[in-house]
C-alpha positions as CSV (number, residue, x, y, z in Angstrom):
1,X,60.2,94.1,117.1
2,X,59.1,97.2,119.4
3,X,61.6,97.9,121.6
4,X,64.7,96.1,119.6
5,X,67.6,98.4,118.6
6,X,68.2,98.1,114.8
7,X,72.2,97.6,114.2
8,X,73.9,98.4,110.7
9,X,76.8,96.2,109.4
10,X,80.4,97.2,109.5
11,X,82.6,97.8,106.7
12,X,86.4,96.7,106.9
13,X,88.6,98.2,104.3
14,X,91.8,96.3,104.0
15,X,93.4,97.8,101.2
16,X,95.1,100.5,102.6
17,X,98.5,100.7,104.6
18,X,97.2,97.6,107.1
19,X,95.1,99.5,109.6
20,X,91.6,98.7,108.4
21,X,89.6,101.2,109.2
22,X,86.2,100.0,109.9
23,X,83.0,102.0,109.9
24,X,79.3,101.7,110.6
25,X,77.5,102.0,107.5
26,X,74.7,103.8,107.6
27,X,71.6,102.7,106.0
28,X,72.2,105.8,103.4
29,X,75.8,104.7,102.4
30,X,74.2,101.3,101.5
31,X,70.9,102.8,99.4
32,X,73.4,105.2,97.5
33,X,75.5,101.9,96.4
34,X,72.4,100.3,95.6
35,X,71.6,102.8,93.4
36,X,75.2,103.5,92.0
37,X,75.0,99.8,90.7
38,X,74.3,99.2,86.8
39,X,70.5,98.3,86.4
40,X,69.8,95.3,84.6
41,X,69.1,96.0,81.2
42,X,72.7,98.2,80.9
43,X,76.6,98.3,80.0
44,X,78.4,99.0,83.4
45,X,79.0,102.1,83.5
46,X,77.5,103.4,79.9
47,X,73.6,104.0,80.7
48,X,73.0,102.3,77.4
49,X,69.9,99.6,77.2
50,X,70.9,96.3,76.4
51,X,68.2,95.1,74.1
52,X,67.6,91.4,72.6
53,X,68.1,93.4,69.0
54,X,71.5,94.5,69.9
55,X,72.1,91.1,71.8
56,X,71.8,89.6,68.5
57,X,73.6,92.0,66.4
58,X,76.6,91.9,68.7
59,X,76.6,87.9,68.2
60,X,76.1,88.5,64.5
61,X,79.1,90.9,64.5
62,X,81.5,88.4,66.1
63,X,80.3,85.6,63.8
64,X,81.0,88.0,61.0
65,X,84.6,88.9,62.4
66,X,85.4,84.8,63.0
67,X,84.5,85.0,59.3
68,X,87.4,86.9,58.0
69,X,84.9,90.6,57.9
70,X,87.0,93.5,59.0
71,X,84.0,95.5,60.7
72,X,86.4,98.3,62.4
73,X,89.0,99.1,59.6
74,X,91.1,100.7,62.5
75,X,91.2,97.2,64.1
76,X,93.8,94.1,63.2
77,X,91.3,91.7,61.0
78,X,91.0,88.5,63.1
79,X,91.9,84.8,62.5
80,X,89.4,82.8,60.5
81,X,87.9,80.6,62.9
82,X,85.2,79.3,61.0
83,X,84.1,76.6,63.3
84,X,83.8,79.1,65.8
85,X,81.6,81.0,63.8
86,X,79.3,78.2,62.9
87,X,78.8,78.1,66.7
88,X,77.6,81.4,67.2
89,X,74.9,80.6,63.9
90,X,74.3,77.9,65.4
91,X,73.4,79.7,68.9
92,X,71.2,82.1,66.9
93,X,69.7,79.2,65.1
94,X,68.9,77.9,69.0
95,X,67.1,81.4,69.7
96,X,65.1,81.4,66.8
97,X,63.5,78.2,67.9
98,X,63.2,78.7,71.5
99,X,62.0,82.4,71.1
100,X,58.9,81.9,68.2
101,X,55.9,83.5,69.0
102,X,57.5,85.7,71.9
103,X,59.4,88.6,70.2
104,X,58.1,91.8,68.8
105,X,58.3,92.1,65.2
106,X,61.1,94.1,65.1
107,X,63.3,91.4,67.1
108,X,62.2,88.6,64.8
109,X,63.4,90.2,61.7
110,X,66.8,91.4,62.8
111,X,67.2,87.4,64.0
112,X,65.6,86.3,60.8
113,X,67.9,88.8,58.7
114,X,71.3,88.3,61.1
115,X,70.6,84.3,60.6
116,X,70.3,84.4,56.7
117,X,73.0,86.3,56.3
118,X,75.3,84.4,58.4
119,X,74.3,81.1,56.8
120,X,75.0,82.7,53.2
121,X,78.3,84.3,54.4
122,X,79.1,81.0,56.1
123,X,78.1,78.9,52.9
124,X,80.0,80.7,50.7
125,X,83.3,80.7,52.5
126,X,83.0,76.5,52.9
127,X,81.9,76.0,49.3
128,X,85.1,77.5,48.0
């Protein structure tokens, strides 16, 4: 390695009038895009943590919604879809069982919760 010149990549922008301009990048440009890129964990762009609680709340939500709930009253209420929504229970049902023994307690009871009251909301809506 002593004694080798160290060459950078080049960039070719195409999206402009036709005359790519292509430039160097310099080791800098690439660490700031590096860093300008969402962490894993986040919404693009929002800084907010993606967490397995709000992972299950947001499945719960859309479960809810195939179920005829209006969550956002500013929003159109969606179809019924209820097969649909017995999908997504069915997905939580899966990471109930595959998760046991590896969440905090906090995670277990918002599945726990999200799961009973999906089955109930479900079970009442097919009973009818």
């Amino acid at each position: 390695m002593a004694g080798e010149k160290e060459e950078g990549f080049v960039i070719r922008d195409r999206r402009g009038s036709g005359a790519g301009s292509e430039q160097p990048a310099s080791p800098s440009a690439a660490a700031h895009e590096a860093h300008s890129a969402p962490t894993p964990g986040t919404e693009a762009g929002s800084g907010v943590p993606v967490t397995f609680a709000s992972f299950v709340i947001s499945l719960g939500s859309s479960s809810l919604m195939l179920m005829g709930e209006q969550l956002d009253p500013q929003q159109p209420a969606m179809p019924v879809n209820l097969p649909q929504a017995k999908e997504i229970i069915d997905l939580l049902s899966v990471l109930d069982a595959k998760t046991k023994g590896n969440l905090t307690t906090e995670e277990q009871t918002v599945l726990r919760d999200m799961l009973y009251a999906l089955r109930m909301k479900y079970v009442s809506l097919t009973s009818k």
